[in-house]
DRENTORKOL-3810 file (N, C-alpha, C; in nm, 4 decimals):
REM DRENTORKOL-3810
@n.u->23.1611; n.v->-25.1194; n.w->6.2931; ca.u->23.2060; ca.v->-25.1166; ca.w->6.4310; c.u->23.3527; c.v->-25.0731; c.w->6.4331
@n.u->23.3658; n.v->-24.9661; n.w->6.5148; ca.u->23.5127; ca.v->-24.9346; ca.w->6.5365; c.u->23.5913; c.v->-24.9707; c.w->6.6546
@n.u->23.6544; n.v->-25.0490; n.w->6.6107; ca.u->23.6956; ca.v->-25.1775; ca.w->6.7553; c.u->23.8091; c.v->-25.0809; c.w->6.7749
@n.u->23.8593; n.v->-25.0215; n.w->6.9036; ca.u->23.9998; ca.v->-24.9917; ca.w->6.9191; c.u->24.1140; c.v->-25.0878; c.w->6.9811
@n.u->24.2250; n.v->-25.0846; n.w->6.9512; ca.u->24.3374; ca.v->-25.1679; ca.w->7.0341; c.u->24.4094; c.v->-25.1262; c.w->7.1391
@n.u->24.4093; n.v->-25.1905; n.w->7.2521; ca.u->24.5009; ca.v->-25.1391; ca.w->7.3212; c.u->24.6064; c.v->-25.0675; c.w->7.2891
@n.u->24.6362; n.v->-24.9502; n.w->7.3678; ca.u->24.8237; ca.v->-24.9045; ca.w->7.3231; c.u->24.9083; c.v->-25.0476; c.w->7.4113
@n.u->24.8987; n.v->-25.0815; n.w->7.4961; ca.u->24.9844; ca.v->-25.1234; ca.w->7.6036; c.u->25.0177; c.v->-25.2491; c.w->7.5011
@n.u->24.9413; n.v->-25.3234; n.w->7.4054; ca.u->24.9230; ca.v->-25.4959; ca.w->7.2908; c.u->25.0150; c.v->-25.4029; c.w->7.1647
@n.u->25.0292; n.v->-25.2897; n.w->7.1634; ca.u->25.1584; ca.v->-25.2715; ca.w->7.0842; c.u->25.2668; c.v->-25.1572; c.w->7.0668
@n.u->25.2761; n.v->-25.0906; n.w->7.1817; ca.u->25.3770; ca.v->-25.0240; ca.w->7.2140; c.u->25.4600; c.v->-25.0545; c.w->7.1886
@n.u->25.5365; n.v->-25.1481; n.w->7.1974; ca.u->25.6713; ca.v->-25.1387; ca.w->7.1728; c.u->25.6821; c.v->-25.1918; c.w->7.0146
@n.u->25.6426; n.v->-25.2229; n.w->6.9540; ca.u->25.6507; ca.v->-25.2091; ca.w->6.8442; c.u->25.7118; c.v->-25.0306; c.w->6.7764
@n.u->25.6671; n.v->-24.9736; n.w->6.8493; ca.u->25.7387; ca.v->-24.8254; ca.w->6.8467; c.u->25.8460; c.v->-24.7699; c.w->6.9178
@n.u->25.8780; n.v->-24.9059; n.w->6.9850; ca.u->26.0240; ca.v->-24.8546; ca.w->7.1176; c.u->26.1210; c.v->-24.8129; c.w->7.0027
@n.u->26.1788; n.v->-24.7348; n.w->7.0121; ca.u->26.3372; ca.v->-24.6793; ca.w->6.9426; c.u->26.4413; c.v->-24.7948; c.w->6.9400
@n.u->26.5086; n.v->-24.8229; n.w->6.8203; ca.u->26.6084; ca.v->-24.9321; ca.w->6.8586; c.u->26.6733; c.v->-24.8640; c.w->6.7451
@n.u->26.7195; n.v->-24.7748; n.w->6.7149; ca.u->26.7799; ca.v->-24.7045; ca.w->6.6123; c.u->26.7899; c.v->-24.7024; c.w->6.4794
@n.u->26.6278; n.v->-24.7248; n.w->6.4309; ca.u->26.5844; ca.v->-24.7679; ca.w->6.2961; c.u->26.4798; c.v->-24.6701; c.w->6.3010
@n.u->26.4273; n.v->-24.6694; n.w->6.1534; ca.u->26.2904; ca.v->-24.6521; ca.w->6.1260; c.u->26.2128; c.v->-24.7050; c.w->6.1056
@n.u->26.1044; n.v->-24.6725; n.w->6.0932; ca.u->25.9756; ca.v->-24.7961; ca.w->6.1020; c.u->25.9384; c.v->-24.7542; c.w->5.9035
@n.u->25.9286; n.v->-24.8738; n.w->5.8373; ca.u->25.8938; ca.v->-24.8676; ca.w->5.7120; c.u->25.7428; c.v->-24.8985; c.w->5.6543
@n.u->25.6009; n.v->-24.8200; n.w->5.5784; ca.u->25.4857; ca.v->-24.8668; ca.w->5.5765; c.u->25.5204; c.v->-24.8819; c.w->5.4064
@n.u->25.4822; n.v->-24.9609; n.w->5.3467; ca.u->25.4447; ca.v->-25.0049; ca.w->5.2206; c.u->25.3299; c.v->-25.0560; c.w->5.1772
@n.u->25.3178; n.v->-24.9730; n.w->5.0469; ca.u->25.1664; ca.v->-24.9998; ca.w->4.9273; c.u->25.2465; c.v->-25.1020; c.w->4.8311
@n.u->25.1978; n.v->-25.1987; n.w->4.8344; ca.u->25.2435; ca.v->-25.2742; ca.w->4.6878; c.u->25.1425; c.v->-25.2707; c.w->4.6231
@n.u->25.2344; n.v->-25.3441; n.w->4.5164; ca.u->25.1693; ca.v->-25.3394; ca.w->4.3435; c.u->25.1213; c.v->-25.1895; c.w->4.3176
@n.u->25.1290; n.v->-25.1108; n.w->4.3016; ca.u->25.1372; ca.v->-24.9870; ca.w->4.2697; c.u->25.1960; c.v->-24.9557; c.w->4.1166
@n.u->25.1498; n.v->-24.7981; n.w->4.0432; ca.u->25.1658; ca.v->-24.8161; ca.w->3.9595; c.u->25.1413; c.v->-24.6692; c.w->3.9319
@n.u->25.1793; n.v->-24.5861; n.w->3.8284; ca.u->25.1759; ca.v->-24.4300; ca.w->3.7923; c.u->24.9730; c.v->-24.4321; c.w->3.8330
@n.u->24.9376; n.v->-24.4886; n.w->3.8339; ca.u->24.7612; ca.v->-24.4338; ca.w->3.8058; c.u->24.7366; c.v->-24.3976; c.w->3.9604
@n.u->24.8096; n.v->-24.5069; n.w->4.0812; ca.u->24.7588; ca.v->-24.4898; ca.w->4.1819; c.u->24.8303; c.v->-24.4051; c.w->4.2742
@n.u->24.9915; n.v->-24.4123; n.w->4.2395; ca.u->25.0685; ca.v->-24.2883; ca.w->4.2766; c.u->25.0179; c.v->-24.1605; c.w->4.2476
@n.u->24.9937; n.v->-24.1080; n.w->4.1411; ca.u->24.8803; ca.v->-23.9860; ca.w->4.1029; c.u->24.7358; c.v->-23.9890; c.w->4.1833
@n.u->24.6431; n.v->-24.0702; n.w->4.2351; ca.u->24.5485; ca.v->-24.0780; ca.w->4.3363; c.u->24.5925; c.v->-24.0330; c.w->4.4507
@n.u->24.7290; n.v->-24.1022; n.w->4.5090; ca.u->24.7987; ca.v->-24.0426; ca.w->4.6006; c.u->24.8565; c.v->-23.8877; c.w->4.6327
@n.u->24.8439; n.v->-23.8732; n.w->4.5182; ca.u->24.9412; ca.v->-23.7440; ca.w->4.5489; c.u->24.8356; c.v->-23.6300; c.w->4.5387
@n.u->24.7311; n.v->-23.6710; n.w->4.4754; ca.u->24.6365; ca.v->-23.5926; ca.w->4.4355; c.u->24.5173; c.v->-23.5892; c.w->4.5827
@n.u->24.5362; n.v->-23.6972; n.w->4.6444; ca.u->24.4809; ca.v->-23.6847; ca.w->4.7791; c.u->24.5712; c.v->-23.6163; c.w->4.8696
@n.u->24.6547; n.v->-23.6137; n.w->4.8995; ca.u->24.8014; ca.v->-23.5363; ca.w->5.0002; c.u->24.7497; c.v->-23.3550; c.w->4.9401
@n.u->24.7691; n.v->-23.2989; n.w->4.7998; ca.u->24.7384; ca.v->-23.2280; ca.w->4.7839; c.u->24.5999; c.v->-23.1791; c.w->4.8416
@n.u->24.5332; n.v->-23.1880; n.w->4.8295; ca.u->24.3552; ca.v->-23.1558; ca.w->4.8918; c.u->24.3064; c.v->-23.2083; c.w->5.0113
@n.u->24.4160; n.v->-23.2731; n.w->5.0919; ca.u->24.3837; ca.v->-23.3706; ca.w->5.1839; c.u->24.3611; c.v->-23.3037; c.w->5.3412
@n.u->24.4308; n.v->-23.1623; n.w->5.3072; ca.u->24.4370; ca.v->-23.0719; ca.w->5.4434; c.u->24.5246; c.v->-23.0962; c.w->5.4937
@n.u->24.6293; n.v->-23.2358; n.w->5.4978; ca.u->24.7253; ca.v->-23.2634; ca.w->5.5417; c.u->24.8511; c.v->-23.1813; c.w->5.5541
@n.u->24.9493; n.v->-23.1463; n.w->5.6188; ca.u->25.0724; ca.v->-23.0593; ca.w->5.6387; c.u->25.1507; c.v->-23.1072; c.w->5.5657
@n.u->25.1565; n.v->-23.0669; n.w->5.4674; ca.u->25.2830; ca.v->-23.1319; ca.w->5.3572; c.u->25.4284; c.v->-23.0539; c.w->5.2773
@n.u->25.5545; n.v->-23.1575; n.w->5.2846; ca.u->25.6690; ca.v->-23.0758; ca.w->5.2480; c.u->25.7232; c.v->-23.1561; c.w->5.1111
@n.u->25.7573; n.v->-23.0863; n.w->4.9859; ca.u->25.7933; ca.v->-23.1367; ca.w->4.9302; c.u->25.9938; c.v->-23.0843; c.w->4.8863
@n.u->26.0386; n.v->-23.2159; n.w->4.8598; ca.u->26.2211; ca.v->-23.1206; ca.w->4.8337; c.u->26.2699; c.v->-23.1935; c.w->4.7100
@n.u->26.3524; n.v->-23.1379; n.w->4.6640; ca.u->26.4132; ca.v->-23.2568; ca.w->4.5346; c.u->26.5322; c.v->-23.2298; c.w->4.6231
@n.u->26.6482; n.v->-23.3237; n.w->4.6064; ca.u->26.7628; ca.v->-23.2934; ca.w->4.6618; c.u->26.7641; c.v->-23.2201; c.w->4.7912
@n.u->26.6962; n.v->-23.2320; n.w->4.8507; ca.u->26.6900; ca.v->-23.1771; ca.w->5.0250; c.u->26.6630; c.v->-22.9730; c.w->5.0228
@n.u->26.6146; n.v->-22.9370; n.w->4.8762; ca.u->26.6382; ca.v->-22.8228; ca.w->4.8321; c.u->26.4049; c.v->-22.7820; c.w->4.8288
@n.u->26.3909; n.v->-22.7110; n.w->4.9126; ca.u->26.2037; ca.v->-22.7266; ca.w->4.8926; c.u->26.1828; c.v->-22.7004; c.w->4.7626
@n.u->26.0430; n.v->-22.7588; n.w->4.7142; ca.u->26.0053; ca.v->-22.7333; ca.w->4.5886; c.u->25.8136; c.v->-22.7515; c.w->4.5712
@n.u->25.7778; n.v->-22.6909; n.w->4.4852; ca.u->25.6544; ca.v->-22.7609; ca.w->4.4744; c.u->25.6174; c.v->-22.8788; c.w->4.4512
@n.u->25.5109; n.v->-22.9115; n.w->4.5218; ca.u->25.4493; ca.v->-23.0562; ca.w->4.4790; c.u->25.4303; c.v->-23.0795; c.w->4.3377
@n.u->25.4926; n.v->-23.1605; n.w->4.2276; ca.u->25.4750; ca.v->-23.1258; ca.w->4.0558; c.u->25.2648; c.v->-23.1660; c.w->4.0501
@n.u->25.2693; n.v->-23.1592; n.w->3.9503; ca.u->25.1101; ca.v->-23.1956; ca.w->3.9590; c.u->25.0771; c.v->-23.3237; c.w->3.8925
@n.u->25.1784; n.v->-23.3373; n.w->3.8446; ca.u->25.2207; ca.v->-23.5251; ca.w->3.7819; c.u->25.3044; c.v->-23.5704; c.w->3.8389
@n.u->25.2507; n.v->-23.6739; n.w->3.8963; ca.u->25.3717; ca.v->-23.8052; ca.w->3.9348; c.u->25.5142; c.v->-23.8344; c.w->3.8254
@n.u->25.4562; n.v->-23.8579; n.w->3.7400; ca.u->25.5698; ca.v->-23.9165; ca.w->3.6508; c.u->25.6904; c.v->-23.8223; c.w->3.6469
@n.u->25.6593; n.v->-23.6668; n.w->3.6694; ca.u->25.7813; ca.v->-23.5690; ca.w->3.6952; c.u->25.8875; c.v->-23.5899; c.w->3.8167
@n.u->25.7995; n.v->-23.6423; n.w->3.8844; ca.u->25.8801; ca.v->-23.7034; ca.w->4.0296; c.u->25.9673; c.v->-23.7867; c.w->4.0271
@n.u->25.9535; n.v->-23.8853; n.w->3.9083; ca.u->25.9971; ca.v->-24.0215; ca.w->3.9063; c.u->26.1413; c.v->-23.9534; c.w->3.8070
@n.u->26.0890; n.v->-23.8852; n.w->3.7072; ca.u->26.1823; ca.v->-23.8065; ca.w->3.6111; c.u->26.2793; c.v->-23.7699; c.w->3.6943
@n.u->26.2627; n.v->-23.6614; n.w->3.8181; ca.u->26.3863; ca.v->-23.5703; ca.w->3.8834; c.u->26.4347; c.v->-23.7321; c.w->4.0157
@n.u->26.4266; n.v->-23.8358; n.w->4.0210; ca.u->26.4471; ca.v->-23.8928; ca.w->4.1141; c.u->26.5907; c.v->-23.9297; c.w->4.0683
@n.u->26.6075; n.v->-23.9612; n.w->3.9348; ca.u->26.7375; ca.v->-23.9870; ca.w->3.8925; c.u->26.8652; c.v->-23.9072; c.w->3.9398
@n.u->26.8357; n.v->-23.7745; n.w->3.9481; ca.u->26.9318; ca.v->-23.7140; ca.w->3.9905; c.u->26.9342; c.v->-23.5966; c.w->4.1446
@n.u->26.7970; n.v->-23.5971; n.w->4.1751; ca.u->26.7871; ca.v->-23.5282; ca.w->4.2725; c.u->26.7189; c.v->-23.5800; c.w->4.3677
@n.u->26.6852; n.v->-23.6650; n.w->4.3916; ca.u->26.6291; ca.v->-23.7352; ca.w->4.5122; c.u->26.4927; c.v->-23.6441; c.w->4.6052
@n.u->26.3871; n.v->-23.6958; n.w->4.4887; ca.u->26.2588; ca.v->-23.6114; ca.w->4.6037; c.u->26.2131; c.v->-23.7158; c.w->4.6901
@n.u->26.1491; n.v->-23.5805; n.w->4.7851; ca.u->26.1135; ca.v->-23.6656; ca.w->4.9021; c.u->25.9903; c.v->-23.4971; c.w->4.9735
@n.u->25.8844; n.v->-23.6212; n.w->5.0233; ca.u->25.7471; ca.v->-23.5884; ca.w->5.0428; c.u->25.7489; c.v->-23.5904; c.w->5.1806
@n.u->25.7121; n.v->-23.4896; n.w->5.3071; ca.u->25.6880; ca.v->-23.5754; ca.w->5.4367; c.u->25.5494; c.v->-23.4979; c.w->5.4539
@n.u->25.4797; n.v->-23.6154; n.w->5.5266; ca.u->25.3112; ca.v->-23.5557; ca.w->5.5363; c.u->25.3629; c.v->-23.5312; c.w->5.7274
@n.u->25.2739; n.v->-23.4618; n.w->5.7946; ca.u->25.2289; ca.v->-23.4641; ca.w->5.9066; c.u->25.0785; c.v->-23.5272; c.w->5.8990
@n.u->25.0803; n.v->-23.6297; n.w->6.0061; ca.u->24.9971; ca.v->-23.6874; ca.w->5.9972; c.u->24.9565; c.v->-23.7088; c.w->6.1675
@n.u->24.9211; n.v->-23.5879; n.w->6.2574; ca.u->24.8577; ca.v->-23.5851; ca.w->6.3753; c.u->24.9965; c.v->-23.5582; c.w->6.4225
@n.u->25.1141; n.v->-23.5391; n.w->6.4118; ca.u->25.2402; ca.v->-23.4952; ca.w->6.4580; c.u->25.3423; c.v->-23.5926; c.w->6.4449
@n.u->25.2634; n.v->-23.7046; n.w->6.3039; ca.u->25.4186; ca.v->-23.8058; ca.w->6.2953; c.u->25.4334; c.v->-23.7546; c.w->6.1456
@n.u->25.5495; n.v->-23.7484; n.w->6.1434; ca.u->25.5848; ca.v->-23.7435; ca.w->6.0205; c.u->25.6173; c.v->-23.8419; c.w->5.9493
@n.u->25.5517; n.v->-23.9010; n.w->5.8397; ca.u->25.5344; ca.v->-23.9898; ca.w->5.6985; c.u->25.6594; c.v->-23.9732; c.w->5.6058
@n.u->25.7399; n.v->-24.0016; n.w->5.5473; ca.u->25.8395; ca.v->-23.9548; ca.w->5.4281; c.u->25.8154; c.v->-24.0433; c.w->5.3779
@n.u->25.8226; n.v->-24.0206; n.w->5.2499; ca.u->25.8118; ca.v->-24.0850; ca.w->5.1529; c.u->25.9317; c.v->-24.0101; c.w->5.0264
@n.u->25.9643; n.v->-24.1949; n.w->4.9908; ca.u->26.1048; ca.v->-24.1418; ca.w->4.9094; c.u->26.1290; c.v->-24.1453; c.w->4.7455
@n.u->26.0232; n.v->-24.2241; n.w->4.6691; ca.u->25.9696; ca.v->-24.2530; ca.w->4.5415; c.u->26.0548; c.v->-24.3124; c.w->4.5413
@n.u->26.0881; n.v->-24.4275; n.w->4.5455; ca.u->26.1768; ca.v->-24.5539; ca.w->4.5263; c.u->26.1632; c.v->-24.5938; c.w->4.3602
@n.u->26.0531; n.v->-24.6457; n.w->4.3785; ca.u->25.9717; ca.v->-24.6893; ca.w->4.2791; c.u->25.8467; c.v->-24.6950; c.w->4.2534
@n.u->25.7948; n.v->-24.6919; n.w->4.1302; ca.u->25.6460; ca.v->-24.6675; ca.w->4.0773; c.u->25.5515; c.v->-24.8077; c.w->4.0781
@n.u->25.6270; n.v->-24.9319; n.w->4.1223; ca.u->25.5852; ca.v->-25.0699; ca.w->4.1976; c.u->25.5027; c.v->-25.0272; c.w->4.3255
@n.u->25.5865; n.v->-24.9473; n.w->4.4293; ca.u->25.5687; ca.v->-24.9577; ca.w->4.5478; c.u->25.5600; c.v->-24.7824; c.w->4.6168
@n.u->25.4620; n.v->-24.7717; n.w->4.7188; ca.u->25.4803; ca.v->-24.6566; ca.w->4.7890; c.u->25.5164; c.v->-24.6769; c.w->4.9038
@n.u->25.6491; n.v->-24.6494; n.w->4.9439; ca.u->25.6794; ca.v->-24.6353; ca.w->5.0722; c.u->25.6829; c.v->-24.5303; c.w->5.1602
@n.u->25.6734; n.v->-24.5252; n.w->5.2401; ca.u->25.6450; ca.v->-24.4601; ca.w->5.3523; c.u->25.8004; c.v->-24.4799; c.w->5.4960
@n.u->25.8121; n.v->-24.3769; n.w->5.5284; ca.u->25.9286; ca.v->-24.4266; ca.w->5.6908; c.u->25.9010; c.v->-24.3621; c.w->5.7575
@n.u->25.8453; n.v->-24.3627; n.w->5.9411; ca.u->25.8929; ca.v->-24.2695; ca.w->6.0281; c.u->25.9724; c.v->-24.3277; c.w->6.1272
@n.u->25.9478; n.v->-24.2138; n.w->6.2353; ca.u->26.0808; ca.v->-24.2060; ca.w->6.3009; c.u->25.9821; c.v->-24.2927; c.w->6.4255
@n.u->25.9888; n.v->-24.3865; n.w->6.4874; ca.u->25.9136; ca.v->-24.4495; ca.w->6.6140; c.u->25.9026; c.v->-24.3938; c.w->6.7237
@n.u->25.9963; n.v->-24.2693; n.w->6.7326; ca.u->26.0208; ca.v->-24.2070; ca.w->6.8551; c.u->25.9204; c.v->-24.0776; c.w->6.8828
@n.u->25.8779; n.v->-24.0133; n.w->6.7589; ca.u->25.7535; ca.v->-23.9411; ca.w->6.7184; c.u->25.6223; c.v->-23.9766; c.w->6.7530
@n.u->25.5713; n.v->-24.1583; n.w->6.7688; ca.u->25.4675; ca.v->-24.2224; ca.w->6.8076; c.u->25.4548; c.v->-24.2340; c.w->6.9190
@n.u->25.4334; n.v->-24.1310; n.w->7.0219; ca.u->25.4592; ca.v->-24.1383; ca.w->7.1633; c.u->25.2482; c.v->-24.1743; c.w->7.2902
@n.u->25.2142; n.v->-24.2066; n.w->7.1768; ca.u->25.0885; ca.v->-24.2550; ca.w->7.1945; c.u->24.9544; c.v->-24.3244; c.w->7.1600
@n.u->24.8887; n.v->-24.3774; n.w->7.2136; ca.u->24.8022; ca.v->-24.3875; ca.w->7.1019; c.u->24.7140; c.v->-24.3318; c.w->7.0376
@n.u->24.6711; n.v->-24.1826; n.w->7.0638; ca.u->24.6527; ca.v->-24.1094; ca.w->6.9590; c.u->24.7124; c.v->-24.1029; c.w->6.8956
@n.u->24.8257; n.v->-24.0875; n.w->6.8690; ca.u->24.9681; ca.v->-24.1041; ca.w->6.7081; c.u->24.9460; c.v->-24.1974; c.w->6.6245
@n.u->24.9400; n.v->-24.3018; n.w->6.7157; ca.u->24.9105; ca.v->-24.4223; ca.w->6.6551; c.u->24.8403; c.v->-24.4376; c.w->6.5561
@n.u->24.6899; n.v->-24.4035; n.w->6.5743; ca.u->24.6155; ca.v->-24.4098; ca.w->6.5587; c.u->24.5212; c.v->-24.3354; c.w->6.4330
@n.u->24.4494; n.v->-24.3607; n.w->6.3783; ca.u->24.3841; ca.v->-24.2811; ca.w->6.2139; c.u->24.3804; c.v->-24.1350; c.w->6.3347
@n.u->24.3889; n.v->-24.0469; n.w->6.2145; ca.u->24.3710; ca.v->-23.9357; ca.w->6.2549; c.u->24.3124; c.v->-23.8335; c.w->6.1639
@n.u->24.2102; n.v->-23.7482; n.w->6.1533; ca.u->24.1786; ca.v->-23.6163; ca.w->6.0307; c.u->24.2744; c.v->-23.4884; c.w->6.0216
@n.u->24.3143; n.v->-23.4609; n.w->5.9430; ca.u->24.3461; ca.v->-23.3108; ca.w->5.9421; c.u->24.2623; c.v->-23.2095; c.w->5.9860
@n.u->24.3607; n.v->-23.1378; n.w->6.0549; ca.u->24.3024; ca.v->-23.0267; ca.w->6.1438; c.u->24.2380; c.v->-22.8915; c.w->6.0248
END
């Protein structure tokens, strides 16, 4: 059963207050970061990858990511129905995720969505 939620029971949870909104995977670990990335790749999803704010290819191993994070800071953003996802490889514990709340301007946004 696919129960939907009101938008109106959590809108503002997306009001702008001059932050970002943060999603996190814990306990994570190189096997499932590579599942991840390996789904984003084939996923149909709109995807940007940068080391140092400079574009680059998606590597085809995680662990290369984690390698250039020391000094160049990659970073992943998916489109995901018109919000954009970033993701910053913090750490190989955890996948985080940030957008911007001001991008979620409905509940279609909100909401699961397929690639087009």
């Amino acid at each position: 059963m696919n129960k939907r939620i009101d938008w109106n029971q959590y809108r503002e949870e997306f009001a702008w207050d001059g932050s970002r909104r943060d999603i996190y995977g814990l306990n994570t670990d190189f096997a499932l970061w590579q599942r991840f990335l390996d789904f984003i790749r084939f996923s149909g999803y709109p995807y940007r990858f940068s080391l140092g704010g400079d574009p680059a290819s998606l590597p085809e191993d995680v662990k290369g990511i984690f390698e250039a994070w020391k000094d160049r800071g990659p970073l992943l953003c998916i489109d995901v129905g018109g919000v954009t996802l970033s993701c910053h490889f913090f750490t190989q514990q955890e996948i985080e995720f940030d957008l911007d709340p001001r991008e979620v301007t409905g509940e279609q946004k909100a909401g699961p969505s397929s690639p087009s």
